[in-house]
mmCIF file of the N, C-alpha and C atoms, coordinates in Angstrom:
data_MODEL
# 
_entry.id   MODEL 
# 
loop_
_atom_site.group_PDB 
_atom_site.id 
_atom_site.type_symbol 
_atom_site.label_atom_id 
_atom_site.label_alt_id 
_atom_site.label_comp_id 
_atom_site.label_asym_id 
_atom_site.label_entity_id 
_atom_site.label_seq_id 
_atom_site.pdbx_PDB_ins_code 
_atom_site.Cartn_x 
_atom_site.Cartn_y 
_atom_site.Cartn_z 
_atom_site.occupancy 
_atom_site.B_iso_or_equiv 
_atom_site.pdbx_formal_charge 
_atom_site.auth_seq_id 
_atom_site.auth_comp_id 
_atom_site.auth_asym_id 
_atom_site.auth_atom_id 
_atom_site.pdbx_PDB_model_num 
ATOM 1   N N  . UNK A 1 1  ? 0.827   -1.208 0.000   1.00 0.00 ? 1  UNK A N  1 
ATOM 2   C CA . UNK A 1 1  ? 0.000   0.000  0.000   1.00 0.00 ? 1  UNK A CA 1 
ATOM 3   C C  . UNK A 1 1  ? 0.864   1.262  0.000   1.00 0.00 ? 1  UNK A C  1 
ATOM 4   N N  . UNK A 1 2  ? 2.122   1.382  0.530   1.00 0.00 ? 2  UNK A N  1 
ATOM 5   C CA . UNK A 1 2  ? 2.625   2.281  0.864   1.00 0.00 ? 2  UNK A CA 1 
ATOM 6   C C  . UNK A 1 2  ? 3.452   2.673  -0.607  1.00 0.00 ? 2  UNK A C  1 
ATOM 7   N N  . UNK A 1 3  ? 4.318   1.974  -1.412  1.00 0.00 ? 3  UNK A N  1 
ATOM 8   C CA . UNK A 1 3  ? 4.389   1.568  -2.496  1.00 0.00 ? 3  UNK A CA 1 
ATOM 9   C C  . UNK A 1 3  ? 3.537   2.164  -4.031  1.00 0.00 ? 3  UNK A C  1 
ATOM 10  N N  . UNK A 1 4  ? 1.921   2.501  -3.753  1.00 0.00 ? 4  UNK A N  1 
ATOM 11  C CA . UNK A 1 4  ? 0.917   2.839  -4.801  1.00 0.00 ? 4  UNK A CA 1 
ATOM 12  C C  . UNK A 1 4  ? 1.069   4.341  -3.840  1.00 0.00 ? 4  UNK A C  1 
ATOM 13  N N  . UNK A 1 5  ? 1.087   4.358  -3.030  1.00 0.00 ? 5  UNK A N  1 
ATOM 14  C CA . UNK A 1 5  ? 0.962   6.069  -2.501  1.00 0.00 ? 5  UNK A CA 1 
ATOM 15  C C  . UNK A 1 5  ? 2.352   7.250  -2.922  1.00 0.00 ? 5  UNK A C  1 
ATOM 16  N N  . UNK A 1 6  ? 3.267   5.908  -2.835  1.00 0.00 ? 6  UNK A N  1 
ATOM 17  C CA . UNK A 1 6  ? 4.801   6.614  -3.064  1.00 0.00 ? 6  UNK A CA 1 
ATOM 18  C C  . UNK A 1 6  ? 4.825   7.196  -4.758  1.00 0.00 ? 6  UNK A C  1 
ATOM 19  N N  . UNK A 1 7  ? 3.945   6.068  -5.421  1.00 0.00 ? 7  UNK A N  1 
ATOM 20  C CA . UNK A 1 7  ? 4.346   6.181  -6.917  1.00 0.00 ? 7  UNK A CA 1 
ATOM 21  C C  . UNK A 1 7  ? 2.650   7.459  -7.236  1.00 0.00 ? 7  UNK A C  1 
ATOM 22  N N  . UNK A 1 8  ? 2.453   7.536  -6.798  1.00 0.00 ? 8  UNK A N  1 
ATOM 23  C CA . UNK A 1 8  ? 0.709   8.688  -6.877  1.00 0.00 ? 8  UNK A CA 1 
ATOM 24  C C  . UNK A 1 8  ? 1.590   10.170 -6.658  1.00 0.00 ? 8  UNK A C  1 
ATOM 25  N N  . UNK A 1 9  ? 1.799   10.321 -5.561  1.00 0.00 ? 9  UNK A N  1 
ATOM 26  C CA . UNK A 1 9  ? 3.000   11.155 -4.810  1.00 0.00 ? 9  UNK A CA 1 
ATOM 27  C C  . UNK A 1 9  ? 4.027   11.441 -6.055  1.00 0.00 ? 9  UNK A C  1 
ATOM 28  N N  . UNK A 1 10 ? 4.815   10.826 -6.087  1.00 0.00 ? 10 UNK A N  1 
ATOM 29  C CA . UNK A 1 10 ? 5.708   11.138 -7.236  1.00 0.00 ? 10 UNK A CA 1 
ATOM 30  C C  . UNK A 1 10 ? 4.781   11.476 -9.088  1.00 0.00 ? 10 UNK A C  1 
ATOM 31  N N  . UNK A 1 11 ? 3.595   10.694 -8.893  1.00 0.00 ? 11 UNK A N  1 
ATOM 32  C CA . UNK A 1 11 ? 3.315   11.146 -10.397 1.00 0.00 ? 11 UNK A CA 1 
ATOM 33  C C  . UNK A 1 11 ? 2.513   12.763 -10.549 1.00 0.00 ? 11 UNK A C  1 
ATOM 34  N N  . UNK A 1 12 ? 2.204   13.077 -9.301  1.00 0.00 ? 12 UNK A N  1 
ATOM 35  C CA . UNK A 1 12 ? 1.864   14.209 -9.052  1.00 0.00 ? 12 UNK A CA 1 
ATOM 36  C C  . UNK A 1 12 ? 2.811   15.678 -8.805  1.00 0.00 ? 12 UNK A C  1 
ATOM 37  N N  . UNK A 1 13 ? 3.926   15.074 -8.721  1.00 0.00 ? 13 UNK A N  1 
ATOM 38  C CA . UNK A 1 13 ? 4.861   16.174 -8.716  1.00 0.00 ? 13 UNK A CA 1 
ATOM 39  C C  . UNK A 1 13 ? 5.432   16.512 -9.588  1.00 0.00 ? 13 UNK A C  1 
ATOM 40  N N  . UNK A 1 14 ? 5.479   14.771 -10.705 1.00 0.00 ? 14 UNK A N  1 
ATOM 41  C CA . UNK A 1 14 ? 6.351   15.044 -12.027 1.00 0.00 ? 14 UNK A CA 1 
ATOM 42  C C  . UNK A 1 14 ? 4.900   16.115 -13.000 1.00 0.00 ? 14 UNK A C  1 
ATOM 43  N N  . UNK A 1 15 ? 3.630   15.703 -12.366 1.00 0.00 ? 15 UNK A N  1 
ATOM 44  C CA . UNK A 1 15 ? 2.982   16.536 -13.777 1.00 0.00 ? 15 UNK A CA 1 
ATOM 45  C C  . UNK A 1 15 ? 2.661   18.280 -12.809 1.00 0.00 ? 15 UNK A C  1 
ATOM 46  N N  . UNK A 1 16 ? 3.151   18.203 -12.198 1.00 0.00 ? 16 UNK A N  1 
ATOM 47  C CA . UNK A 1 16 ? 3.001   19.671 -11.596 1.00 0.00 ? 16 UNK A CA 1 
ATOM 48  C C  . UNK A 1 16 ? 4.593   20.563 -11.879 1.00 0.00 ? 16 UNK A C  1 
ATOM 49  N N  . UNK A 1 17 ? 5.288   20.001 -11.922 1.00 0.00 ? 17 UNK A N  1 
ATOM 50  C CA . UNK A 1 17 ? 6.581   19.873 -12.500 1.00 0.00 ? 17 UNK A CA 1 
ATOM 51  C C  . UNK A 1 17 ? 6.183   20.715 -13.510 1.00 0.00 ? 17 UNK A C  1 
ATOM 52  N N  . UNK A 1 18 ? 5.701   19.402 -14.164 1.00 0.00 ? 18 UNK A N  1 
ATOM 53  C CA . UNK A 1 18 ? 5.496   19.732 -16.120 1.00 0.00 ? 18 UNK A CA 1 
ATOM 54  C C  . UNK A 1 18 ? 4.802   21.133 -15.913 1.00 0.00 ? 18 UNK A C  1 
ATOM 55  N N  . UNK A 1 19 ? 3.540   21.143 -15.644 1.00 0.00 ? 19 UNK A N  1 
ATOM 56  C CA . UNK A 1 19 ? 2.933   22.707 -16.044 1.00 0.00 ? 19 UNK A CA 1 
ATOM 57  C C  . UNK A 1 19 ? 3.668   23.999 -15.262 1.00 0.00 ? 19 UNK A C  1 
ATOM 58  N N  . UNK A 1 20 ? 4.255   23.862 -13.946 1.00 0.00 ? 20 UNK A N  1 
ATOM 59  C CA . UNK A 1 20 ? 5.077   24.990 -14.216 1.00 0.00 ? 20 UNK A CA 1 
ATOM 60  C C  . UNK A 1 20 ? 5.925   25.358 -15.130 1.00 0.00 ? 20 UNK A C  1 
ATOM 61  N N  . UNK A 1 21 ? 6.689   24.679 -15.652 1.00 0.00 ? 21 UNK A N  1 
ATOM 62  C CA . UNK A 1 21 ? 7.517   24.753 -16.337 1.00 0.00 ? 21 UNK A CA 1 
ATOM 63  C C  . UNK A 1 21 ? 7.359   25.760 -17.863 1.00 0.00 ? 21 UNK A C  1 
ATOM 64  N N  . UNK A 1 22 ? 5.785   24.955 -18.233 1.00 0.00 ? 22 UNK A N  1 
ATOM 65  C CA . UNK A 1 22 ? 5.462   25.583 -19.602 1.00 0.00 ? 22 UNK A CA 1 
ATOM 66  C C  . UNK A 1 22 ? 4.774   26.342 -19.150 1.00 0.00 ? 22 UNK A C  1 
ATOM 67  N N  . UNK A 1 23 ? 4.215   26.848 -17.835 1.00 0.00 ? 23 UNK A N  1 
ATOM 68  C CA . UNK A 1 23 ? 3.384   28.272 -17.878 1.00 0.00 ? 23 UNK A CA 1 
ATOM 69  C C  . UNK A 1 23 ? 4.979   28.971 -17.290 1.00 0.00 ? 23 UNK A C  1 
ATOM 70  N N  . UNK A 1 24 ? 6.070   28.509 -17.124 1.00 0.00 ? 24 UNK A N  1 
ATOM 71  C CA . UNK A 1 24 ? 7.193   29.646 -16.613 1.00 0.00 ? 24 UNK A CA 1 
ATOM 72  C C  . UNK A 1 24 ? 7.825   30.161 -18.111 1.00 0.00 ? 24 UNK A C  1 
ATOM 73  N N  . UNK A 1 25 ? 7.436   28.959 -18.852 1.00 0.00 ? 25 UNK A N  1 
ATOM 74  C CA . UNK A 1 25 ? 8.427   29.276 -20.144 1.00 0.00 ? 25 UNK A CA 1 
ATOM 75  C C  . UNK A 1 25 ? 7.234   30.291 -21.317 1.00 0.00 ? 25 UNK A C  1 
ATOM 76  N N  . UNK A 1 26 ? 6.133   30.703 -20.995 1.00 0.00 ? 26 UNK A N  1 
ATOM 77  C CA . UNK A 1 26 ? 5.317   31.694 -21.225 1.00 0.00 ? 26 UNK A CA 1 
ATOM 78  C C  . UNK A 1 26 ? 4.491   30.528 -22.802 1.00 0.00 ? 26 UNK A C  1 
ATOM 79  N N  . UNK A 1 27 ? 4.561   29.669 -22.885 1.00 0.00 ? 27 UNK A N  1 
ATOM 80  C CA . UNK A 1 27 ? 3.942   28.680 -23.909 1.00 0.00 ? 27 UNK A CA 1 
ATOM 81  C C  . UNK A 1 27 ? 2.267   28.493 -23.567 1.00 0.00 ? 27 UNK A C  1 
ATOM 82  N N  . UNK A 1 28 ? 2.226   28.312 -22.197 1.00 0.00 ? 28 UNK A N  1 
ATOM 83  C CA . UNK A 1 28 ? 0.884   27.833 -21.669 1.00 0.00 ? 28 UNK A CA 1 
ATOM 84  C C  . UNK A 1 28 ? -0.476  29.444 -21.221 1.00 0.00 ? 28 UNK A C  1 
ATOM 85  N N  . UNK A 1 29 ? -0.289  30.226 -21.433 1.00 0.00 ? 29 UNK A N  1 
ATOM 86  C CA . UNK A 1 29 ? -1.320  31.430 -20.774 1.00 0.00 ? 29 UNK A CA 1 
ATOM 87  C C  . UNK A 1 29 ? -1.052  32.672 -21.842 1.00 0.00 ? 29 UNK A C  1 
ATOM 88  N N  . UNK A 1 30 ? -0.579  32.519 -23.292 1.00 0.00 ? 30 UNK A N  1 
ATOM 89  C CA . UNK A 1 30 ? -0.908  33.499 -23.608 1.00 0.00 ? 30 UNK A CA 1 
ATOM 90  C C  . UNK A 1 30 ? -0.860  33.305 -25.360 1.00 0.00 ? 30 UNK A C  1 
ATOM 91  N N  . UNK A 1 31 ? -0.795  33.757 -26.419 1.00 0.00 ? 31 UNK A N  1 
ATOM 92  C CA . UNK A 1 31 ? -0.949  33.220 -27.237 1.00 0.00 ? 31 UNK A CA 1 
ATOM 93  C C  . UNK A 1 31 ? 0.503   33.990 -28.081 1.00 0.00 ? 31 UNK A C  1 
ATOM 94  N N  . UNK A 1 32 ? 1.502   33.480 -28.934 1.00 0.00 ? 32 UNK A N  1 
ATOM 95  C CA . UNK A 1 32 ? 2.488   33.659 -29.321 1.00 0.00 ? 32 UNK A CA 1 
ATOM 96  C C  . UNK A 1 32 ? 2.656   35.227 -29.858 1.00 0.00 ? 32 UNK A C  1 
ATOM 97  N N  . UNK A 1 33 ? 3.293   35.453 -30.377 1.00 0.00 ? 33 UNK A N  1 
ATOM 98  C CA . UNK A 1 33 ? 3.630   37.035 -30.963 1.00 0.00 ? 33 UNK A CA 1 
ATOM 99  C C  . UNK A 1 33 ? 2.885   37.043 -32.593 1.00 0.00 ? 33 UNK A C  1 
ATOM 100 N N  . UNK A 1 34 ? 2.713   37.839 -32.951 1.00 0.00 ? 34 UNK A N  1 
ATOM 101 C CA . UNK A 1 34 ? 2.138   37.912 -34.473 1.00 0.00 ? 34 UNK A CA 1 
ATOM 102 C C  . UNK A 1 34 ? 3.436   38.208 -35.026 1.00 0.00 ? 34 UNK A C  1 
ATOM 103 N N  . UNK A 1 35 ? 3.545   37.458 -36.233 1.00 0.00 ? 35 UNK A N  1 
ATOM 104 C CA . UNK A 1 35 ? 4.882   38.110 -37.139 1.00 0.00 ? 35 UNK A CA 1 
ATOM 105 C C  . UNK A 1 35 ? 4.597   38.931 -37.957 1.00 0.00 ? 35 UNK A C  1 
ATOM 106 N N  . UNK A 1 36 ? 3.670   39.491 -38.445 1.00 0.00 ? 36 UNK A N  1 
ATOM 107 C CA . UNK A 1 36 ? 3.484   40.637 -38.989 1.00 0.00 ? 36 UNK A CA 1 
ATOM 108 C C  . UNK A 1 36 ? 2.434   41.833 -38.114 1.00 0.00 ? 36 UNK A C  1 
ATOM 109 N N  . UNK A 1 37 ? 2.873   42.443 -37.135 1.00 0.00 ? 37 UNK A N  1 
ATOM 110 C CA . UNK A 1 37 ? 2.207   43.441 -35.882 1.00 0.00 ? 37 UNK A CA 1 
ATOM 111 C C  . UNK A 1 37 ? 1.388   44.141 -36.789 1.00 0.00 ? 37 UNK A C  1 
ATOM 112 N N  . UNK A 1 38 ? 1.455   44.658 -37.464 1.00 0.00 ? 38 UNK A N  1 
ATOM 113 C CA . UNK A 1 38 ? 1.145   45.736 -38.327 1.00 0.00 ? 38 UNK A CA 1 
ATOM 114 C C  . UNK A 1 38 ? -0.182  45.409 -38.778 1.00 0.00 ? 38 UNK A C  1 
ATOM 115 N N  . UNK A 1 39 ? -0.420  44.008 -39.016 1.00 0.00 ? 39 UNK A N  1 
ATOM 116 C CA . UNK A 1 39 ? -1.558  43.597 -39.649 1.00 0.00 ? 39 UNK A CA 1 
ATOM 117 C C  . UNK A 1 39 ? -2.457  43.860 -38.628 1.00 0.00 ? 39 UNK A C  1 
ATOM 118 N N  . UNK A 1 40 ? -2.506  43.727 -36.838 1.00 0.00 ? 40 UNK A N  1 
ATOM 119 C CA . UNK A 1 40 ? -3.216  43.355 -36.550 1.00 0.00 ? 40 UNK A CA 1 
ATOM 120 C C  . UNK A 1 40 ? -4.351  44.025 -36.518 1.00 0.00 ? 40 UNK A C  1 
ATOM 121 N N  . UNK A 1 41 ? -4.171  45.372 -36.429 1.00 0.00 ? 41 UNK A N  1 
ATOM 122 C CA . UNK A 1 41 ? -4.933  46.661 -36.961 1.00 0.00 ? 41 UNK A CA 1 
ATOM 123 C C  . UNK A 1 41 ? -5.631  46.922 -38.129 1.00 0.00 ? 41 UNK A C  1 
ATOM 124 N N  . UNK A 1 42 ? -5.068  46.032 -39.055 1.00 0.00 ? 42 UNK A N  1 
ATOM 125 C CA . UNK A 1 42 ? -6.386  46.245 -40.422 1.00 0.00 ? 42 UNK A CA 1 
ATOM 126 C C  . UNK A 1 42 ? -7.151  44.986 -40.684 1.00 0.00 ? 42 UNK A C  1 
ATOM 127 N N  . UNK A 1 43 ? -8.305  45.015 -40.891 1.00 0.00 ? 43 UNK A N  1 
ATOM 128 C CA . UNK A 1 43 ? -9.160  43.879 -41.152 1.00 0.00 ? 43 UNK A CA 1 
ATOM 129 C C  . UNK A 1 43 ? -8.692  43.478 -42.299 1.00 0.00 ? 43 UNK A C  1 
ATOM 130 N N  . UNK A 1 44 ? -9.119  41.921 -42.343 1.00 0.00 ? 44 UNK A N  1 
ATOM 131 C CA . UNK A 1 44 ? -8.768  41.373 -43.354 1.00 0.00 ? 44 UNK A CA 1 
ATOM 132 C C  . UNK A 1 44 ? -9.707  41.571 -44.402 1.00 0.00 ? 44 UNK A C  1 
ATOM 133 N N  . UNK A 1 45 ? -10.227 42.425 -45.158 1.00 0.00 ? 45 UNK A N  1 
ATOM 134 C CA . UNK A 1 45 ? -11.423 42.574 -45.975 1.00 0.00 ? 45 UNK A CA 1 
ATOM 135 C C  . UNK A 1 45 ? -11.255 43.234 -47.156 1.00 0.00 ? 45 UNK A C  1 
ATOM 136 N N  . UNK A 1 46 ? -9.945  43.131 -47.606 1.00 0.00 ? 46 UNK A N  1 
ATOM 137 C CA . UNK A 1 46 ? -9.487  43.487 -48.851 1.00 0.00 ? 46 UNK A CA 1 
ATOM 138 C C  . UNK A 1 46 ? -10.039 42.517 -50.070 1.00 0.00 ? 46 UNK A C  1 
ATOM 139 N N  . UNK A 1 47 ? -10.552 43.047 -50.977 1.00 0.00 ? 47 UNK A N  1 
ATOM 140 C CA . UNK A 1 47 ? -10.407 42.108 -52.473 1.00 0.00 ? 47 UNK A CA 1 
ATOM 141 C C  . UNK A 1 47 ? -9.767  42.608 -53.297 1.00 0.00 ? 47 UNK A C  1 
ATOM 142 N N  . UNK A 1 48 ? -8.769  41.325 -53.349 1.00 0.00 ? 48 UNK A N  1 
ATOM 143 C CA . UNK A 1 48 ? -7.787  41.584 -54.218 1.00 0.00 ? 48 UNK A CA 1 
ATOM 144 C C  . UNK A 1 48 ? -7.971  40.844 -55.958 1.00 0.00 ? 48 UNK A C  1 
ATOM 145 N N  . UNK A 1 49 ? -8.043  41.873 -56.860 1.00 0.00 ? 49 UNK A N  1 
ATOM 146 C CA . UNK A 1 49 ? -8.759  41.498 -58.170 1.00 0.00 ? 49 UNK A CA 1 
ATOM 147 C C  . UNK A 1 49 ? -7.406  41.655 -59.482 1.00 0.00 ? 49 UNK A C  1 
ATOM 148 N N  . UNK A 1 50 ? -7.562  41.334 -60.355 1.00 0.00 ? 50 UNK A N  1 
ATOM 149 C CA . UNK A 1 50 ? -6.385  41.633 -60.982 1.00 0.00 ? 50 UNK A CA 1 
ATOM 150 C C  . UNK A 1 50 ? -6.809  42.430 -62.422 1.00 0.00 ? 50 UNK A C  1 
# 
């Protein structure tokens, strides 16, 4: 019994582990950078005709 508590215990630290990690490394709570900033300000509602 002591054995299933030790290994619960440990699997709980390795996945608490895990999510600090990716909410420290800024991956998990926010959404990446835009590579073109500039766009984010104009709607996309251009038609482009030739």
């Amino acid at each position: 019994m002591l054995w299933i508590s030790l290994t619960l215990l440990t699997a709980a630290g390795w996945i608490t582990w895990l999510v600090r990690v990716v909410r420290d490394d800024g991956l998990g709570h926010r959404e990446p950078p835009r590579s073109h900033p500039h766009e984010a300000e104009v709607p996309a509602t251009h038609v482009f005709s030739r």
